[in-house]
C-alpha positions in Angstrom: 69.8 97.7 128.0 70.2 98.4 124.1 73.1 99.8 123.6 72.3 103.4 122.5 70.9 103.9 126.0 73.8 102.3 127.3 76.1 104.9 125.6 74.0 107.7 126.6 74.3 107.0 129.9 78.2 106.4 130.3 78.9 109.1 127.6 80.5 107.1 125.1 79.6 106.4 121.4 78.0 102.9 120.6 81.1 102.7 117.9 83.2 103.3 120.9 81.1 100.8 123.3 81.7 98.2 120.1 85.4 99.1 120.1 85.9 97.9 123.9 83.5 94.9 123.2 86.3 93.6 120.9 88.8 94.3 122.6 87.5 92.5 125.5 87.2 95.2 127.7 84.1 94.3 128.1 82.4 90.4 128.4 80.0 89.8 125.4 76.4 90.9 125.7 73.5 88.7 126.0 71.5 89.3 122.7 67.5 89.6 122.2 65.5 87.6 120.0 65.7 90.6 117.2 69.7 89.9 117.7 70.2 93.6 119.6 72.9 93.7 122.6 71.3 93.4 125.5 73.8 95.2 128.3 73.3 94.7 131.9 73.2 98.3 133.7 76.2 98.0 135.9 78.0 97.9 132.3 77.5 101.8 132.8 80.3 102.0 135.5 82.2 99.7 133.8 82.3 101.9 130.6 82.7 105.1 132.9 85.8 103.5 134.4 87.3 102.8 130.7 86.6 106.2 129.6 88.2 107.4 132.7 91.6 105.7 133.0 91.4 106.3 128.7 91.4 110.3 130.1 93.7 109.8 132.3 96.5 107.8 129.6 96.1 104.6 130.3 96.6 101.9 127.3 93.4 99.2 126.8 96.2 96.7 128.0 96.9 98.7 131.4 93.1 99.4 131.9 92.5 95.7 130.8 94.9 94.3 133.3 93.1 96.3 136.1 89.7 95.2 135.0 91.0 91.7 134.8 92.2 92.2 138.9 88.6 93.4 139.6 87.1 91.1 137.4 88.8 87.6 139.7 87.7 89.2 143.1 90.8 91.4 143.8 91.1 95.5 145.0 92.8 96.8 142.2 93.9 100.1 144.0 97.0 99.3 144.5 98.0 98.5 141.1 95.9 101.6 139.9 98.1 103.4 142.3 101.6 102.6 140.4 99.6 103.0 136.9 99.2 106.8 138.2 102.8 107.2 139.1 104.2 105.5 136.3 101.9 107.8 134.0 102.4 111.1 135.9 106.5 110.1 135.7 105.9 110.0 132.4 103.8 113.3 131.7 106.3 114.6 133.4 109.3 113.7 131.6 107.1 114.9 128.6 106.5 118.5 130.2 110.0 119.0 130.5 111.5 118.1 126.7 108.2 119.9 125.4 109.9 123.1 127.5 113.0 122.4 126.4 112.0 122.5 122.4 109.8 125.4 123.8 113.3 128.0 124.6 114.5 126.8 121.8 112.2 127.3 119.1 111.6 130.6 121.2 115.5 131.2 120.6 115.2 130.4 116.7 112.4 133.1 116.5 114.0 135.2 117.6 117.1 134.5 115.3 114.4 134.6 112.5 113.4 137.9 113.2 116.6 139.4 113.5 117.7 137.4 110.3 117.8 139.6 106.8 117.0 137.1 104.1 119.7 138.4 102.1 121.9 136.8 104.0 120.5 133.4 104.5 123.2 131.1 102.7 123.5 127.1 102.7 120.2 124.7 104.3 119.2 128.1 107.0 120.9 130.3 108.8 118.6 130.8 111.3 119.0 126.8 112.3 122.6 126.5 112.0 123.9 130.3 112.7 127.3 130.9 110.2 129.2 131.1 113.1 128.5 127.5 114.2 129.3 125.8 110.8 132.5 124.1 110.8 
């Protein structure tokens, strides 16, 4: 399968389909006699996978890793299964300094709109308040 009909139907680019061919994400095509890739179909679920884990925040190296499991004959489930945790762990670690910087760039609005700009002296009073400089 050329590979514009190969993109179509995993809904990737063919740049993008190129991309994972070099990084070995995906084994080389056969070629035709014009010198156009020639994919195989099950590529398609192959390519659907990468997009995927790519979705879900997995690095080529992690998603290359589980491909290389599948790839010798092996369930890669379970080692899918700790990719998830690690990455929700890590989402979640994320949420919670992204709500942190949230209350307090909330709290510096706040300071801003209460702030008269006559009164702003040295780098910003709304960022470091008079009353908190030594």
């Amino acid at each position: 399968m050329k590979i514009g009909t190969l993109a179509a139907r995993a809904g990737v680019t063919a740049g993008t389909i190129r991309f994972w061919e070099y990084q070995r994400l995906l084994q080389d095509p056969t070629r035709t006699s014009s010198g156009y890739r020639d994919h195989a179909p099950e590529v398609v679920d192959r390519l659907v996978f990468i997009a995927n884990a790519k979705a879900a925040g997995f690095s080529l190296d992690q998603i290359r890793q589980v491909l290389d499991i599948g790839d010798a004959g092996q369930p890669p489930c379970d080692h899918v299964g700790q990719l998830i945790a690690a990455r929700l762990a890590e989402v979640e670690s994320r949420i919670a300094e992204l709500e942190a910087t949230r209350a307090h760039l909330r709290a510096l609005s706040e300071r801003a709109a209460a702030q008269d700009p006559a009164s702003c002296e040295g780098y910003c009073a709304i960022i470091i308040p008079p009353s908190a400089a030594g």
